[in-house]
N, C-alpha and C positions, 0 to 999 in steps of 0.2 A: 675528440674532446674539444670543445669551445674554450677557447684561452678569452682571459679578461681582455689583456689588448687586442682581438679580434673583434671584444662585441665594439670597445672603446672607437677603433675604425670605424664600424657598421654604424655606431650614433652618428659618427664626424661625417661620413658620407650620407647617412639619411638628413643630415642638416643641411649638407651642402648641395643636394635634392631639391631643397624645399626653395619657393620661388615667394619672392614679394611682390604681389600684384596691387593696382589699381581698384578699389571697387566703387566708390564715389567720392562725395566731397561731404565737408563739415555740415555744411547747410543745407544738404537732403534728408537728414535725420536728426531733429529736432528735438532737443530733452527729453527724454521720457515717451520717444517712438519708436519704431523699428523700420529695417528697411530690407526689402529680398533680393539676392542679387543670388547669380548664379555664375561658380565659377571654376573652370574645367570641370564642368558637368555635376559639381555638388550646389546643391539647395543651400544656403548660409541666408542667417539672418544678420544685420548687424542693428544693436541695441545701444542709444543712447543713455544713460543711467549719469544722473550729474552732470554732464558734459565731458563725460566717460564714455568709450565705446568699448563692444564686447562681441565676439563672433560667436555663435556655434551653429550646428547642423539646425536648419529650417522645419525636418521634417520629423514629427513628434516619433519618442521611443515607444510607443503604443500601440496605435493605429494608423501612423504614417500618415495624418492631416498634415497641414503647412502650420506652422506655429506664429507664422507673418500674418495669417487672419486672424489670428489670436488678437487678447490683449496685455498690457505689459503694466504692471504697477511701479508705484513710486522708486518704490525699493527694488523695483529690477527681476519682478516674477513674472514670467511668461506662463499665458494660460491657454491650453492647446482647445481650439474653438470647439472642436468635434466633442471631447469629451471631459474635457477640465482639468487634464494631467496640468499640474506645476513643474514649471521650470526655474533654477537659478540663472539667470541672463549673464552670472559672471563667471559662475563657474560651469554651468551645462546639468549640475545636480537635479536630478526629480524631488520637490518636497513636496510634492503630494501625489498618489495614486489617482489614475479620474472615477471620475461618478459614473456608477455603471447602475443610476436605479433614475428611473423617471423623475421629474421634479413635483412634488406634490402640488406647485400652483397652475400645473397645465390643466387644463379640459377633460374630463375625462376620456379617454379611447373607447372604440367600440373595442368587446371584449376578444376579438381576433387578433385585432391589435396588440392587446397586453398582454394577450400569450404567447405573441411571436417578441415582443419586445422582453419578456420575462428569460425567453429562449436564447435568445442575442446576448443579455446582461448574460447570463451565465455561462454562456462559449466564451463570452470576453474577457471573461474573470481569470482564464485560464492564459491571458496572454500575459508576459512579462512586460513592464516599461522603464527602458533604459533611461540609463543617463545620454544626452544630447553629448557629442566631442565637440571641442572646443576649439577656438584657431585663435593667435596671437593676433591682435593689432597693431597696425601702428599708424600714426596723424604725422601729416608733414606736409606744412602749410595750412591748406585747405584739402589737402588731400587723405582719404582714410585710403589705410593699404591694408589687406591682409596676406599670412603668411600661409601658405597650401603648400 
C-alpha cells in the first residue's frame, strides 16, 4: 500500500530531479515567434507571447510534424504546418483538431490522387491528437532557462 507521505517524497525527489538549463537568450525569440532548441534529446519550442515566454513539446500530438514550422498567432496559437492541429502556446492544450479534407481552393487532382488522398484522410481520422506537455520557464537577465 502507497502511503501519502511516500508519493509526498516521490514529488520532492522528482522535483529535485529536475534540472534548469540554458536554452537561449531574450533576443532570439522576438514577440510573437518561436524558437527550436533541443534539449536532453526532447524537441521544445519556446514561444514569445507578449514578452512572455512559454515552452512545450515541438513535435505535434497528431502526426508528429515540428510545430516550430508552424505558425504562431497573436494570442499564442501554434498551428501544426502539416495539418493545422491548434495549439495553446501557454498551456500545451489542442483547440482544434486538424483538417483532414483537401482545401477546396487547390487544383484539382488527378483522380488517383483523390482516392489515395480520400484514403489517408480517413486512416488519419482514426489517430488521436494530444495535448503538447509543457515545461516551466524561467528569464534571468537575458537569459531563458527551461526546467526538464
Amino acid at each position: 500500500m502507497i502511503l501519502e507521505k511516500d508519493v509526498s517524497n516521490l514529488n520532492e525527489k522528482q522535483q529535485q530531479d529536475q534540472q534548469v538549463l540554458e536554452v537561449g537568450k531574450v533576443d532570439e525569440v522576438p514577440v510573437g515567434k518561436m524558437k527550436y532548441v533541443e534539449v536532453q534529446g526532447k524537441e521544445i519550442i519556446i514561444s514569445n507571447i507578449g514578452s512572455k515566454f512559454y515552452a512545450m513539446d515541438d513535435r505535434c500530438g497528431h502526426m508528429n510534424a515540428r510545430l516550430s514550422m508552424g505558425n504562431i498567432s497573436n494570442d499564442g496559437i501554434v498551428v501544426c504546418p502539416f495539418h493545422g492541429a491548434r495549439f495553446d502556446a501557454t498551456t500545451g492544450k489542442k483547440v482544434k483538431e486538424p483538417v483532414l479534407t483537401p482545401s477546396q481552393q487547390m487544383e484539382p487532382l488527378p483522380k488517383t490522387w483523390q482516392n489515395y488522398l480520400e484514403q489517408a484522410g480517413q486512416l488519419m481520422s482514426y489517430i488521436k491528437t494530444y495535448d503538447q506537455q509543457i515545461y516551466e520557464i524561467q528569464v534571468e537577465d537575458n537569459k531563458i532557462k527551461i526546467k526538464i
